[in-house]
N, C-alpha and C positions, 0 to 999 in steps of 0.2 A: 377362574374369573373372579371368585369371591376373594381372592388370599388376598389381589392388591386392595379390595375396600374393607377390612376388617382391622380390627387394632388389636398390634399385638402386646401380650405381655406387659398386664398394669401392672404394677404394685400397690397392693393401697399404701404399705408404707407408715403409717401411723402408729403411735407409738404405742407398745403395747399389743401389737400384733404379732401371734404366734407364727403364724407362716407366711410367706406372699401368698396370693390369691390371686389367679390370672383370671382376669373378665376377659374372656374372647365377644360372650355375651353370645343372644340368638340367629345373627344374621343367615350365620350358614341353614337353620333350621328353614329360615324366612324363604330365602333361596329354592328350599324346594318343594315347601309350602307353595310358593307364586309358580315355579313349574310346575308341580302336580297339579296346582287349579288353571291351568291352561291360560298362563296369563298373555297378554297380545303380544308383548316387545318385553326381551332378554334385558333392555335396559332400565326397564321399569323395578323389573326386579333384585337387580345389581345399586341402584340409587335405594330402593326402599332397606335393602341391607347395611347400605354406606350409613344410611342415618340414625338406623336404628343401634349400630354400633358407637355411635359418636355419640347417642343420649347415652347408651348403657354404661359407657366409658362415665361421664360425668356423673352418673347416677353410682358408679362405683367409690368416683374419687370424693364425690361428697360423704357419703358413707364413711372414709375415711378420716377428713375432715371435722367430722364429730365427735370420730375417737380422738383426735387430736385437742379438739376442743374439751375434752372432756379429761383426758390427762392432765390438762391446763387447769380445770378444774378443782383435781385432786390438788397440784400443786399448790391452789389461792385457797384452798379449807386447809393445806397446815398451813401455810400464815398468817393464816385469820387465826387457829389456834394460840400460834408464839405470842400472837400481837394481843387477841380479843378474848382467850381461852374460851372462843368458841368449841366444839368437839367437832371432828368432820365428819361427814356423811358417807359411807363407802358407797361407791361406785359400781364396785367391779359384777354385778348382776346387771345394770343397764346398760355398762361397754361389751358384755359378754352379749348381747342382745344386739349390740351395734355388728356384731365383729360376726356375728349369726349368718343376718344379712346379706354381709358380705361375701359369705363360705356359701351361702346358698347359690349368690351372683355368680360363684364363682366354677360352682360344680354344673349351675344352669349351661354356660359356657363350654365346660368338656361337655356337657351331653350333645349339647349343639356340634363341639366336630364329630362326633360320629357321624352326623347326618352328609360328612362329607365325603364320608368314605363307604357308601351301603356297598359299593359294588367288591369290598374287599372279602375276604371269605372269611373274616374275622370281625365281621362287622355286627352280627347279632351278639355274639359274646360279649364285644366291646360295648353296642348301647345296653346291654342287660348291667354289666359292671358300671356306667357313667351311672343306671338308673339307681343302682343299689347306695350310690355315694349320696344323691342327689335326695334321696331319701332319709338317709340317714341325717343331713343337715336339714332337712323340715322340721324334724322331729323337735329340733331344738330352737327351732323360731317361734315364739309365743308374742301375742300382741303384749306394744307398749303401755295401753291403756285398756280401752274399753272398747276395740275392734276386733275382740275374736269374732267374730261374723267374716270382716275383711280380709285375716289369717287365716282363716278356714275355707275359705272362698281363692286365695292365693295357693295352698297347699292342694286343693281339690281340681285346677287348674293343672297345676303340676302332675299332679294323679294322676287323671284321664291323657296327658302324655307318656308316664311313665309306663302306665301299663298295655295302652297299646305297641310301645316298643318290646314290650315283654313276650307279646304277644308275636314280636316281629311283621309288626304290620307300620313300619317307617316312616311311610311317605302318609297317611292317615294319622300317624303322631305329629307331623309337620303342619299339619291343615287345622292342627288344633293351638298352634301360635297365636292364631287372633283372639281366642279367650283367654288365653294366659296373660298376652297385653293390656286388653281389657283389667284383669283381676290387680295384676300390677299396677298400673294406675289408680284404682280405687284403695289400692292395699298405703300406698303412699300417703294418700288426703287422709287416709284416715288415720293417719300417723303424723301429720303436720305440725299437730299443735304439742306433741311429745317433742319435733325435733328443734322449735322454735325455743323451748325452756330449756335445751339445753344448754345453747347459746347465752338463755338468759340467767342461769344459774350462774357461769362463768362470769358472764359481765357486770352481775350484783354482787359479788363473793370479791370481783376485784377492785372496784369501785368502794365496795367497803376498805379492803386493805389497803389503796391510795389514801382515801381520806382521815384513817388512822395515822399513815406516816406523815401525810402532809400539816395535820392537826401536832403531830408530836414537833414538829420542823427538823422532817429528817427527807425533808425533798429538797435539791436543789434549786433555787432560785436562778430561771435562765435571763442572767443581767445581759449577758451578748447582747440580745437580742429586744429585750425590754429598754434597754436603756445605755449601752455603749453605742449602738447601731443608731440611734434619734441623734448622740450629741456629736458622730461622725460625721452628718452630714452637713453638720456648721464648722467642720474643724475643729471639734471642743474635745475635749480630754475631760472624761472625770475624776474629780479632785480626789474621790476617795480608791484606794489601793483596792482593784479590783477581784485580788483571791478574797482579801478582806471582806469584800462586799456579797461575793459569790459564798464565802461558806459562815462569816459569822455575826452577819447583822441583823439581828434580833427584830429589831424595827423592821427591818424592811421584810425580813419571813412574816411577821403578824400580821402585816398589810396585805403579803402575797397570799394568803391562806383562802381566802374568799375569792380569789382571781383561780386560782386552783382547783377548787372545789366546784367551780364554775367549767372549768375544761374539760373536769372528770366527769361531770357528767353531762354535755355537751358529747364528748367522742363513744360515752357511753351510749346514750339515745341512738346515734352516726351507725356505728356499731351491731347493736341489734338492731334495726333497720335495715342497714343491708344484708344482716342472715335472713330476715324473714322476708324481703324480696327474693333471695337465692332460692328459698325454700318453695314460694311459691311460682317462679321462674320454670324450677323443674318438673313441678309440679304438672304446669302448661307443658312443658317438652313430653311429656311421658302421654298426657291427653293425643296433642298434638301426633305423639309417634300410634297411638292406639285407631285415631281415626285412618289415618295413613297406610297401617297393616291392615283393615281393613277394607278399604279403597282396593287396595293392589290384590288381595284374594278374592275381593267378589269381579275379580278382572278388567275393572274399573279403571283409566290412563289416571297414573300419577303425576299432578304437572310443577311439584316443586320437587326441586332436585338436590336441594341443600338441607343439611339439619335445620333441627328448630334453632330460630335465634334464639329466643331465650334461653338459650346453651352461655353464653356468652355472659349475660349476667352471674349466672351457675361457677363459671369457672371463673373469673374476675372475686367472689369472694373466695372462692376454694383457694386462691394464689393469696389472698389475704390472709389465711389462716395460717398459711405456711412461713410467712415471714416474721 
């Protein structure tokens, strides 16, 4: 019943990434969390699965998304070098810390299908082996900032699941989904303002290198559009030879440099703007899925049946990053 509401088979995909990472995510655990707590109607617990799958999905792909933005990163500190002999700043400790995350989501997820299969005879083996994984990648998540409280509170969440699986006590590891929710949601705000400067480091690093090349006059001036497109509309032709105008008129670059400069940082503001709506978007999805799994274990009628919207904001910049 779960297989048709679960998503399968993410990729993060981003660049820099050692292996895929399959988010199946917790639904299946969720599943039998809401059976073992006696929940009223089978459908309550198949919709609170479907949704929590479709934040985890986007909770994955943004994660993603940062590594991407962050490779983008590395790319604009060497051409701020060639151009500004600035030095660049390495990275590769705070993508390694992105890409953690992700390995965590991702073994969170295998542990979760076990819980699909307690009735097989290879089923305590199996969650003992998801737990020993799932552990292993904690080890390596350390807060971005100043939330080990939040990190220790997320991995202690995890704990109290893993070891009562250890214990082979299953469906009592499943009941323990709503504090992990919980700690996940907390684990994220308190990470917010790390993942907003990532964003933001990218978009001042690049903003520098536009307005250096645009200052040297090594940006093209879009004449199409500034000024063929105005005298077309009267039928006029301009007098002067359009490559001519487009790659070496001096005059008309020193004029454009200010109209320029002007853009870059116009789509720059645009820009981080809409990562830190994304950010805090999900932010609300993760709350929103936390009250939710809540509601449906203390056996409570769940009466929305759809994810969060604010899903939708989330994936609207994630598709921005990618182009």
């Amino acid at each position: 019943m779960f297989v048709a509401a679960r998503r399968r088979d993410m990729a993060i995909g981003a660049v820099g990434f050692g292996r895929r990472v399959t988010l199946r995510c917790v639904p299946a655990v969720l599943l039998v969390l809401l059976a073992g707590g006696g929940c009223k109607t089978q459908d309550d617990a198949v919709a609170a699965a479907a949704q929590l799958s479709s934040t985890a999905k986007t909770l994955s792909d943004y994660y993603a998304a940062l590594d991407l933005v962050m490779a983008n990163t590395e790319g604009a500190y060497t051409a701020q070098y060639a151009i500004n002999g600035v030095p660049p700043r390495p990275l590769g400790e705070e993508r390694a810390q992105i890409r953690a995350r992700a390995e965590m989501a991702g073994e969170v997820g295998e542990l979760a299908e076990v819980f699909k299969g307690l009735a097989r005879s290879t089923a305590a083996k199996d969650a003992a082996g998801a737990a020993d994984k799932l552990n292993t990648e904690l080890a390596s998540v350390s807060g971005l900032s100043t939330n080990e409280n939040e990190t220790t509170g997320l991995k202690l969440a995890v704990k109290g699941i893993v070891e009562l699986i250890q214990q082979h006590k299953e469906v009592e590891a499943a009941k323990k989904m709503a504090p992990f929710t919980a700690a996940l949601s907390k684990f994220f705000d308190s990470e917010t303002g790390e993942y907003n400067s990532i964003n933001r480091a990218y978009l001042d690093t690049a903003s520098a290198v536009a307005k250096s090349l645009v200052k040297r006059k090594q940006v093209q001036v879009d004449v199409e559009s500034n000024y063929a497109s105005v005298l077309k509309v009267f039928d006029l032709t301009p007098a002067v030879d359009m490559p001519d105008l487009k790659n070496g008129s001096p005059v008309l670059k020193e004029k454009m440099i200010e109209v320029q400069d002007a853009q870059i940082e116009s789509r720059q503001k645009a820009a981080q703007a809409s990562a830190e709506r994304a950010t805090a978007a999900l932010s609300n999805a993760l709350k929103e899925m936390d009250r939710r799994v809540e509601t449906v274990a203390k056996d409570q009628p769940m009466k929305i049946v759809l994810p969060p919207l604010t899903l939708d904001t989330v994936n609207n910049w994630i598709a921005s990053i990618g182009k």
